[in-house]
N, C-alpha and C positions, 0 to 999 in steps of 0.2 A: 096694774094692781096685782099682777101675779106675785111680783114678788117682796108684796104686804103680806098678802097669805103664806108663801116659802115660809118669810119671817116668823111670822105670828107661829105658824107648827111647829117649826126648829125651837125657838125660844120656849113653848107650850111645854114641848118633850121633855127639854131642857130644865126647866123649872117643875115640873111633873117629877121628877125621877129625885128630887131631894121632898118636895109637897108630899106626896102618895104617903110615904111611911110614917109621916106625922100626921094625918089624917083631913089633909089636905090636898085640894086637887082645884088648877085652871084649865077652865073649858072654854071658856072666852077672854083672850086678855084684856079687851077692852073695858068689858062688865065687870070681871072677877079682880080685878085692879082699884077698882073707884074706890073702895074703905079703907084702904093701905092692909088688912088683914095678910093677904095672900104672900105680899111683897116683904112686908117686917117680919113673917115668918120665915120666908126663904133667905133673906139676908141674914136672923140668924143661923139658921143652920149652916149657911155659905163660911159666914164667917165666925161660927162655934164661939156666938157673943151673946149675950142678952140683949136686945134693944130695950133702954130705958122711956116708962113713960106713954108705949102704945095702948090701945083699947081693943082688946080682942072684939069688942061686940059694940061695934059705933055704932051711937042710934042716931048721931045727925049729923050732918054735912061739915062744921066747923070740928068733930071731933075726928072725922074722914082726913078731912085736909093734915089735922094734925099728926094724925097715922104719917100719912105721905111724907109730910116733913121731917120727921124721924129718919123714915126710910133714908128719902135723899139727902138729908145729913150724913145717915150710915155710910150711901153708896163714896159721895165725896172724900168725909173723912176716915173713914175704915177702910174705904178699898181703895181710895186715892184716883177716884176716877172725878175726871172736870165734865162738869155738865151745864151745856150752856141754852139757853132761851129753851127751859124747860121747869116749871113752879109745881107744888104739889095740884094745884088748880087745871092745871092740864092735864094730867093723871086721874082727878075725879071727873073732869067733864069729858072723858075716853076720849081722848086725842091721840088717835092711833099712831102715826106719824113721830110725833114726840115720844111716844111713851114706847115707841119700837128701836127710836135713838138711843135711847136711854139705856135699854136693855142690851142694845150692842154694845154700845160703851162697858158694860156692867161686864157684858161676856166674853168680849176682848180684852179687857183686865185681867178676867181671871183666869181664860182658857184660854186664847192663842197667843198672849204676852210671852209665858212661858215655852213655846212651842222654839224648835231651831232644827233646821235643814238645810243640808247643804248650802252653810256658813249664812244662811240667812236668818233671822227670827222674826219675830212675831207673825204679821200678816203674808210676809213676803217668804218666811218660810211654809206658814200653812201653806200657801198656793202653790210652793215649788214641789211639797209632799202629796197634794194635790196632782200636781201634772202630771207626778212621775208614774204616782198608781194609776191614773188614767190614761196612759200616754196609747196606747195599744185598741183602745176603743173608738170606733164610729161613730163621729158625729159628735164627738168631747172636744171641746177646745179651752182650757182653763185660761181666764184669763183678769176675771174679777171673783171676788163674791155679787156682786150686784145681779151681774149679769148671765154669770156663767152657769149657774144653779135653776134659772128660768124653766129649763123644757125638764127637765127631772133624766136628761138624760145621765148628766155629770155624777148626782148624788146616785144613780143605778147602777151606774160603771164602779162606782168607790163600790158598793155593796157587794156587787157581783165578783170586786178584785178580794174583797176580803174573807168574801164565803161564797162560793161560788155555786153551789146549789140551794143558799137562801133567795137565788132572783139569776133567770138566764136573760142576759142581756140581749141574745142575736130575736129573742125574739120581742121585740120590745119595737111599738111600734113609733120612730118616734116623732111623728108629727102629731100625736095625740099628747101634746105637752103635761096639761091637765092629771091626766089619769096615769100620766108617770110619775110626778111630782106624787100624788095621792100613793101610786101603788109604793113607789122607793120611802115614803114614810111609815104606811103600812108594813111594809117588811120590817123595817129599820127596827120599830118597835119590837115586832111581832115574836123576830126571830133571829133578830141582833139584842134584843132587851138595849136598843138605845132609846 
């Protein structure tokens, strides 16, 4: 389940950093997800649309679902992402799981599609820009997102190669998975403003 939580913070931050300055903010995806509010706003500011049709202030469940269904209309045909065995009904009833698929699909459309390294793109270039900035640290082995991200050592290493006195890596303890994954988001935020 670690890396439900990875997820849930990366995507939080993620969706946070366009929310905030429209006066909005998720603090649990699960919860803050169920009236499509959160998600029809950030889809338009993602994609500088209006969504027709939503309800800023659902007072009851069929108008909730209706939120959603907007949304994931948007997501499909505005961003062109396929989303499969995932309805607005799984999004109100917080089906983490689903509604964490969803959100990578959403964020690999719009963010590592674009990405190219060393003749690679999308996924396979992130990880090559990935290995290369980590390649010199202890105990980094990049070799998925799934997995590689788990102990918080990978995402420390990226921090410490990008700013090197927002986070020392030598001392970073790292069988305390946990508290590294918490501390490299902590910084990330903090004193990277990611």
């Amino acid at each position: 389940r670690k890396w439900e939580e990875v997820q849930k913070k990366a995507f939080q931050l993620w969706m946070n950093t366009h929310l905030e300055p429209l006066g909005y903010k998720i603090e649990d995806i699960g919860e803050d997800f169920k009236s499509g509010v959160n998600l029809c706003v950030f889809l338009e500011e993602i994609g500088k649309k209006k969504l027709k049709g939503w309800s800023k202030k659902p007072a009851m469940r069929v108008h909730k679902i209706e939120n959603l269904n907007i949304a994931l209309q948007s997501i499909t045909k505005d961003h062109g992402v396929r989303l499969v065995g995932i309805g607005a009904e799984d999004i109100a009833d917080g089906q983490m799981k689903l509604t964490l698929g969803m959100l990578w699909s959403l964020f690999k459309r719009l963010r590592i599609e674009v990405i190219s390294e060393e003749g690679e793109s999308s996924e396979m270039g992130l990880l090559a820009w990935l290995k290369k900035m980590t390649a010199d640290y202890d105990g980094v082995e990049i070799k998925n997102f799934k997995e590689s991200f788990n102990d918080g050592l990978a995402f420390s290493a990226l921090i410490n190669a990008m700013d090197p006195e927002a986070l020392d890596y030598d001392s970073i303890d790292q069988s305390a998975t946990e508290a590294n994954i918490n501390r490299a988001f902590d910084i990330a935020e903090q004193k990277l403003g990611i």
